[in-house]
C-alpha positions in Angstrom: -0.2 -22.8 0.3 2.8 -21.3 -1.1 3.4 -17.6 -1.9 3.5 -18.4 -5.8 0.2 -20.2 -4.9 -1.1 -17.1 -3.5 0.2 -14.9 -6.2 0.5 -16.4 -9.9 1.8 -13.8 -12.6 1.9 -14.5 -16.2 5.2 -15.0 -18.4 6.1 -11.3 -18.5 7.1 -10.2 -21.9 10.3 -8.8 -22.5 11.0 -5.6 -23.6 14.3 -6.3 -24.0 17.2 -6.1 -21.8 17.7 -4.6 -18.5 20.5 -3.0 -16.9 21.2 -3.8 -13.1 19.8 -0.6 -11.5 21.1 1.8 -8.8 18.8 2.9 -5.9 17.7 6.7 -6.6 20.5 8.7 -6.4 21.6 12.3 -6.5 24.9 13.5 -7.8 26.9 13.6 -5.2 24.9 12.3 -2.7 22.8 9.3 -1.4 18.9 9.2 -0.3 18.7 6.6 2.8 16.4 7.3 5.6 17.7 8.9 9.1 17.0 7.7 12.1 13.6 9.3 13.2 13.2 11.3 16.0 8.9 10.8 16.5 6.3 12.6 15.6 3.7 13.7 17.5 0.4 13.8 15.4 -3.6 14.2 15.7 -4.9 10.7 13.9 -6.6 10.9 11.4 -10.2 9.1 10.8 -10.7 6.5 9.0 -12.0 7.5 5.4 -11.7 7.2 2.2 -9.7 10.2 0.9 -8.6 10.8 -2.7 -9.8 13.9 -4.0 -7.2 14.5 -6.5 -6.7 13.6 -9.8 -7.4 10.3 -11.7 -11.0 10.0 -12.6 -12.2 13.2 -11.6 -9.9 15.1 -14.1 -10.6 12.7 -17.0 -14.4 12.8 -16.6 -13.9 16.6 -17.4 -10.7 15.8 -20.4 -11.5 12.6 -22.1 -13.4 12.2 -25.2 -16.9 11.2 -25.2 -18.1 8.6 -27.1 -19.2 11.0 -29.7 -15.5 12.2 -30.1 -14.3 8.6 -29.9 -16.3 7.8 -33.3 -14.9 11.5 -34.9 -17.1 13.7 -33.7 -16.7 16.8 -31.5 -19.7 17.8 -30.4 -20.4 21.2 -28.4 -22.4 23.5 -27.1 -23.6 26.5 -29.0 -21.0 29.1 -28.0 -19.0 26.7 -25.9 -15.3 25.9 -26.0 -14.3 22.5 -25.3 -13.0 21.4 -22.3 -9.9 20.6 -23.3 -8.6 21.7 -26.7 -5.8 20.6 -28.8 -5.7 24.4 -29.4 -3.7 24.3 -25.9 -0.8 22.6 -27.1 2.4 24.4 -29.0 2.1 24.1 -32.4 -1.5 23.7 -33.3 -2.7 24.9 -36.1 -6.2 24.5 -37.1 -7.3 23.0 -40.6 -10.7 23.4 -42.0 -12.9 20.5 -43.8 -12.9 21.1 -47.7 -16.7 20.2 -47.4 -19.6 20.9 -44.4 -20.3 17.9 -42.5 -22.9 15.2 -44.5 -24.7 15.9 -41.3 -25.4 19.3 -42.4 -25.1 19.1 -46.0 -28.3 20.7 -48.2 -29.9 18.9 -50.8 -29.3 19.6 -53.9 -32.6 21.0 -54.9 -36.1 21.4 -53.5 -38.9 23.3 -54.7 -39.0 26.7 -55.2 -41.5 28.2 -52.4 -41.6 32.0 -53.8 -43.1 33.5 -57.0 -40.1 33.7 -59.9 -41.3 37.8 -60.2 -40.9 37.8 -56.6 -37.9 38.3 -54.2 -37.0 37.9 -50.5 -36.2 41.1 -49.0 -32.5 40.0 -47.9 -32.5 38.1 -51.5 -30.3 39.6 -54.1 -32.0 40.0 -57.8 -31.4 37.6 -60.0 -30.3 34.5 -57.4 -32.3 31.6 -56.6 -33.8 31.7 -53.0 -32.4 29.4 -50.5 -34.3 26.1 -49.6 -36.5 25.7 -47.1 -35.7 22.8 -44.9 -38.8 21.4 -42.4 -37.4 21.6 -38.6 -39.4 19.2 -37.7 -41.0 19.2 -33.4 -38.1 19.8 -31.2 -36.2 17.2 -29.6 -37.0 16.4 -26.4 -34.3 16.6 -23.5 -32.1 14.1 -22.8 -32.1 11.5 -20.1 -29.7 12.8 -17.5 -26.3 10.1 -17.2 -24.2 9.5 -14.0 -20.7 8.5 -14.2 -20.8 6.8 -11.0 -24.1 4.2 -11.1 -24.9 4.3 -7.2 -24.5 1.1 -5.5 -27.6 -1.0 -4.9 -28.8 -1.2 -1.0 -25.9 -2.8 0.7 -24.3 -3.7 -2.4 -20.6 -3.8 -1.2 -18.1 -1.8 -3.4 -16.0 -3.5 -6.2 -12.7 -5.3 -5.0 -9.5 -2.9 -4.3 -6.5 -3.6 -6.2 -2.9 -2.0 -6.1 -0.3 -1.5 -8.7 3.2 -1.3 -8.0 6.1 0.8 -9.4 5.9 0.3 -13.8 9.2 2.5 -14.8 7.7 2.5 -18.4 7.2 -1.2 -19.0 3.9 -0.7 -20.6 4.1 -4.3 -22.1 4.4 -5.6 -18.6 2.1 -3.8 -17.4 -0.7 -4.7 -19.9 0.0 -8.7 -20.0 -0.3 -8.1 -15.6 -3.6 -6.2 -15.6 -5.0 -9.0 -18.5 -3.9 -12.0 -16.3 -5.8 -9.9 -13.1 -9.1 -9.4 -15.4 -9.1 -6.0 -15.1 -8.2 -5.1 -18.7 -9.6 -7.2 -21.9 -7.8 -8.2 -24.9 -8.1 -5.1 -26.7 -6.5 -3.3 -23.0 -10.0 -1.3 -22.7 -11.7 -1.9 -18.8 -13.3 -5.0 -17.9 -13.7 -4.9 -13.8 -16.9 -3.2 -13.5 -17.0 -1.4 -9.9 -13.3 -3.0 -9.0 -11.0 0.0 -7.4 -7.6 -0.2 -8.7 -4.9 2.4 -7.4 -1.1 2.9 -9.0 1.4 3.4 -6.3 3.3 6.1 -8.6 6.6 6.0 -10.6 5.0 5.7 -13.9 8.6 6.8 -16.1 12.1 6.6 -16.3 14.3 3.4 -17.5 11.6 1.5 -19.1 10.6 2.1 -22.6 7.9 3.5 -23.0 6.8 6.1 -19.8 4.5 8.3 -21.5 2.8 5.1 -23.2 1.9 3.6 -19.4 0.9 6.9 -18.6 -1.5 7.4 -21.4 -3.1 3.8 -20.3 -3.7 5.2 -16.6 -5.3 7.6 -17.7 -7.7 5.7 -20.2 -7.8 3.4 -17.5 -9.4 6.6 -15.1 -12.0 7.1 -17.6 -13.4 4.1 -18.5 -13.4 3.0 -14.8 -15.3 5.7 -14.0 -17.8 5.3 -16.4 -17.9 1.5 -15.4 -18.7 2.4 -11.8 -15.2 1.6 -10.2 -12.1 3.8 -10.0 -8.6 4.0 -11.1 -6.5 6.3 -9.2 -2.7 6.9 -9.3 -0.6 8.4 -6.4 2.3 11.1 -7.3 6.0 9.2 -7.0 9.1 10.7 -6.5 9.8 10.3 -10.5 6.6 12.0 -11.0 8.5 15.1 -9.1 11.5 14.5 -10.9 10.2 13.8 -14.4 7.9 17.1 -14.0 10.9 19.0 -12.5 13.1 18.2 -15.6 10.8 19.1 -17.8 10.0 22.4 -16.1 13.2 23.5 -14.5 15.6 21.4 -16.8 19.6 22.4 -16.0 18.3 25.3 -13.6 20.9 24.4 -11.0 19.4 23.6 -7.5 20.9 23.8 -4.2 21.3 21.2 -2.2 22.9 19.2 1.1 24.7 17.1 -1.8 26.2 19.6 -4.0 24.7 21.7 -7.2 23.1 19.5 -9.3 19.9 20.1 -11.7 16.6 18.3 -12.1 17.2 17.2 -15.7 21.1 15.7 -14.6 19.4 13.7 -12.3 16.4 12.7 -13.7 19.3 11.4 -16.4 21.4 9.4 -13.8 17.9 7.8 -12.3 17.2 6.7 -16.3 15.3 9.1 -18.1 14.3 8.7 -21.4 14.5 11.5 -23.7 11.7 9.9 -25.8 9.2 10.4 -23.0 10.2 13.9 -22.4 10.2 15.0 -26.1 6.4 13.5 -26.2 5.3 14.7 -22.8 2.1 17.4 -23.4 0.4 19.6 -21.5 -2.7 17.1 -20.4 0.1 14.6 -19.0 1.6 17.2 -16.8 -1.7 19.1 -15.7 -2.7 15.5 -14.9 0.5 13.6 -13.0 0.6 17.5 -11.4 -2.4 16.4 -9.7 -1.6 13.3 -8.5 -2.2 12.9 -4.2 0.9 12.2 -2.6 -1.1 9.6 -0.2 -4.5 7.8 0.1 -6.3 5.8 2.4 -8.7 2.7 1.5 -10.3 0.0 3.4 -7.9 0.9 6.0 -5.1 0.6 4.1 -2.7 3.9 4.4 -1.1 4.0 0.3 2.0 5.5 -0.1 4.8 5.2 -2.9 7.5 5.7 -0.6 8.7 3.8 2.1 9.9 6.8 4.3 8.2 8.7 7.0 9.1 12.2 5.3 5.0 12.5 4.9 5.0 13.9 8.0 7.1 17.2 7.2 4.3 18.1 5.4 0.8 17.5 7.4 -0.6 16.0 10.1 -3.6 14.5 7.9 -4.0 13.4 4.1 -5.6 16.6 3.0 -2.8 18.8 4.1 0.2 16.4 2.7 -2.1 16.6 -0.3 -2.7 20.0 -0.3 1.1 20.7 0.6 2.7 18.6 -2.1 0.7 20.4 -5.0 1.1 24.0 -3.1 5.1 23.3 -4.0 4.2 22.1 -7.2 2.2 25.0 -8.3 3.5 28.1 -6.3 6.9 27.3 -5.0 10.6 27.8 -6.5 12.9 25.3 -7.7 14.9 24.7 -4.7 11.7 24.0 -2.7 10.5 21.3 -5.6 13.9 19.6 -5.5 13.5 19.5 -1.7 10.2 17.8 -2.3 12.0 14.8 -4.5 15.0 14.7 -2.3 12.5 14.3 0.8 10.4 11.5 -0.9 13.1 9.8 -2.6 14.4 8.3 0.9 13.7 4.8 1.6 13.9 1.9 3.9 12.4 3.4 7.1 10.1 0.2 7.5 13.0 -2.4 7.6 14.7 -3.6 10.6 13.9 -3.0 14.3 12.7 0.3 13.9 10.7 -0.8 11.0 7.5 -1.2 13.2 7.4 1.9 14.9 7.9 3.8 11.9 5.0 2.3 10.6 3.0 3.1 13.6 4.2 6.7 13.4 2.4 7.3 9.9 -0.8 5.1 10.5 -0.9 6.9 14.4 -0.9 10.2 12.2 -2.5 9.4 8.9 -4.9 6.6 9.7 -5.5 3.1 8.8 -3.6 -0.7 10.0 -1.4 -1.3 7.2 0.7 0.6 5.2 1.0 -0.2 1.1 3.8 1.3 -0.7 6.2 0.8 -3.9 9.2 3.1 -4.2 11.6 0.2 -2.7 12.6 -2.7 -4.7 11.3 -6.0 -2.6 15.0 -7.3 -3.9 16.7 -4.9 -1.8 14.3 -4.9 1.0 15.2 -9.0 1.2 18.8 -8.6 1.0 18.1 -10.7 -2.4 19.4 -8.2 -5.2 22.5 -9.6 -6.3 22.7 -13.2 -6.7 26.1 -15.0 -6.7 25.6 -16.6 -10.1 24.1 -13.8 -12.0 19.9 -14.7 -12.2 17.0 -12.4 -11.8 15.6 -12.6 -8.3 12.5 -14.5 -7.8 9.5 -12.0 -6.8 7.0 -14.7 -5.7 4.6 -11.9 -5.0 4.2 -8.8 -2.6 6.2 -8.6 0.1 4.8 -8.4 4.1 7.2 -7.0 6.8 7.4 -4.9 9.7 5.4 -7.4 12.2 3.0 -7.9 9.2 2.2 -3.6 9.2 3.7 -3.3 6.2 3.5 -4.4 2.1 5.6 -3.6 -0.2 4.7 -4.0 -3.9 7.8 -3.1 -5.8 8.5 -6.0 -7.7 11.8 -5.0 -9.1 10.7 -5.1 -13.0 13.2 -3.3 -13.6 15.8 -5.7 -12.9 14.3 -8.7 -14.3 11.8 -9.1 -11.2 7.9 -8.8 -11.7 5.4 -5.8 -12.3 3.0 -6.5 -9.3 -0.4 -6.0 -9.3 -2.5 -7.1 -6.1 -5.7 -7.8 -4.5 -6.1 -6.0 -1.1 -6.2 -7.5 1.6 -2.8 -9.3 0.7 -2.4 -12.2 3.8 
């Protein structure tokens, strides 16, 4: 059986054309990997970890299906959870009429004496109608997000989504052709798990679009019984960095640059910045740096720069948002610059850098995107100009490693996989 056997993809749609990209870059500087000097870690067990983000935070922000048919319904005395009231710019408009729901009628019988008044009645004004309560309702039947598994029911398949750079069009005609999505793009795969590998913006057209789906995605998922989760990539850092510390110059090892000059060379789009909001960044802010499932160690970047941070998933975790939500700009930009490196899996030393982080971290086989399987292959530029072929995920480092950057944006593929990939 042949890879393209093993991995068929549907005609991707074009979104029209695509420069040639760059790796990563900094002004002024470059982002490979240096040679790694060990690291000396406790390992960590064997679990499921991913505590952060994705469904948890849209179970709490997503419409119900009472808002979904335009309705907002709340508790006496309650705010909503989340409020467009949070966003710059609101202002509220009132209904010209009371809802039909709690409309009066128009007239009912008058229950008083006409001589006779109630004692908060005016004179000479008609006494309100009396409307029948009715018994009370009783309570409702309490709901679960997540329906428990039936004894030894097995969970729902695991599935992993490489780097989408704002390629929503891609993205949707991939996750169709896997059965994960249906025809109108709602969820369709039950108790499946599916996890994006990060990198969500930048050169594509349409960033905030693809991120908007995720999170759809999360909630429905959830509600389903499976999962969709989504790691933080290092264009999650720089995306959120522009739009926080835009032209704020950094210091760095490669000269004074700025988040938002950067996140311009790597292709931002100002369209996704100007429509970014305040639920986008509280969720991609989120986002775990790194996950483990079914002994799979997910990561988005193929660099062992994890392990500056924590010797187990929590503390990376914990670490990565600590700079995100406490820490200065320099700090932040160190975070990008650290997991923008690459390549630490290829070659001879590929191997043991891969045993380093699943030693540390847990798990047999590492999964990341970040990488472009084109440049991992040495297969980028082809002598007479056409689009490398991406038969399907790409296994290296003595088989400890999968890369699942299909290169879409350089006329490659948007991968989406089935775990375990053989």
């Amino acid at each position: 059986m042949t890879p393209e056997d093993r991995f068929p993809g549907p005609e991707q749609p074009s979104s029209g054309p695509r420069h040639q990209p760059d790796l990563d870059v900094l002004p002024y500087g470059t982002y490979y990997e240096p040679e790694t000097t060990g690291y000396a870690g406790t390992p960590y067990e064997a679990e499921t970890y991913s505590g952060y983000g994705g469904a948890r935070y849209l179970e709490q922000h997503w419409p119900s299906d009472s808002q979904a048919h335009g309705h907002t319904m709340h508790a006496p005395g309650q705010a909503p959870a989340f409020s467009h009231q949070d966003h710059p710019g609101y202002e509220p408009t009132l209904p010209d009429q009371p809802s039909p729901a709690l409309q009066l009628p128009e007239a009912l019988p008058d229950q008083h004496h006409p001589d006779q008044h109630h004692p908060d009645q005016a004179p000479g004004r008609d006494d309100p109608p009396t409307i029948e309560l009715g018994p009370p309702l009783p309570e409702p039947a309490p709901s679960y997000p997540y329906p428990a598994p039936g004894p030894g029911e097995p969970p729902g398949p695991l599935y992993v989504v490489g780097d989408v750079h704002g390629y929503l069009e891609e993205l949707l005609a991939e996750l169709r052709q896997q059965g994960i999505i249906d025809a109108d793009g709602h969820w369709c795969a039950g108790r499946s798990r599916i996890w994006f590998l990060g990198d969500f913006t930048d050169r594509g057209p349409d960033g905030i679009g693809v991120i908007d789906l995720v999170m759809q995605l999360a909630a429905e998922a959830a509600a389903a019984g499976g999962y969709c989760r989504a790691l933080m990539g290092n264009h999650e850092l720089l995306f959120l960095g522009a739009a926080r510390y835009g032209d704020e110059p950094v210091q760095s090892t490669a000269g004074t640059a700025s988040f938002l000059a950067a996140w311009r060379l790597n292709g931002g789009q100002q369209h996704d910045l100007d429509r970014l909001q305040a639920h986008h960044i509280s969720w991609l802010s989120r986002l775990p740096a790194m996950a483990i499932e079914d002994g799979h160690l997910l990561l988005h970047s193929d660099t062992t720069a994890y392990l500056e941070y924590g010797e187990s998933i929590p503390d990376v975790n914990d670490a990565v948002h600590s700079v995100l939500a406490d820490e200065g700009v320099d700090e932040w930009w160190d975070c990008f610059r650290r997991f923008t490196k690459r390549f630490a899996f290829r070659g001879d030393a590929g191997p043991t850098a891969v045993h380093e982080l699943l030693d540390t971290y847990g798990g047999t086989r590492i999964v990341h995107g970040h990488s472009p399987i084109p440049y991992l292959t040495g297969a980028a530029h082809a002598d007479d100009g056409t689009p490398p072929h991406i038969p399907g995920p790409y296994v290296y480092a003595d088989d400890l490693a999968v890369a699942m950057d299909g290169g879409v944006t350089m006329e490659g593929r948007l991968l989406i996989a089935r775990l375990p990939v053989n």
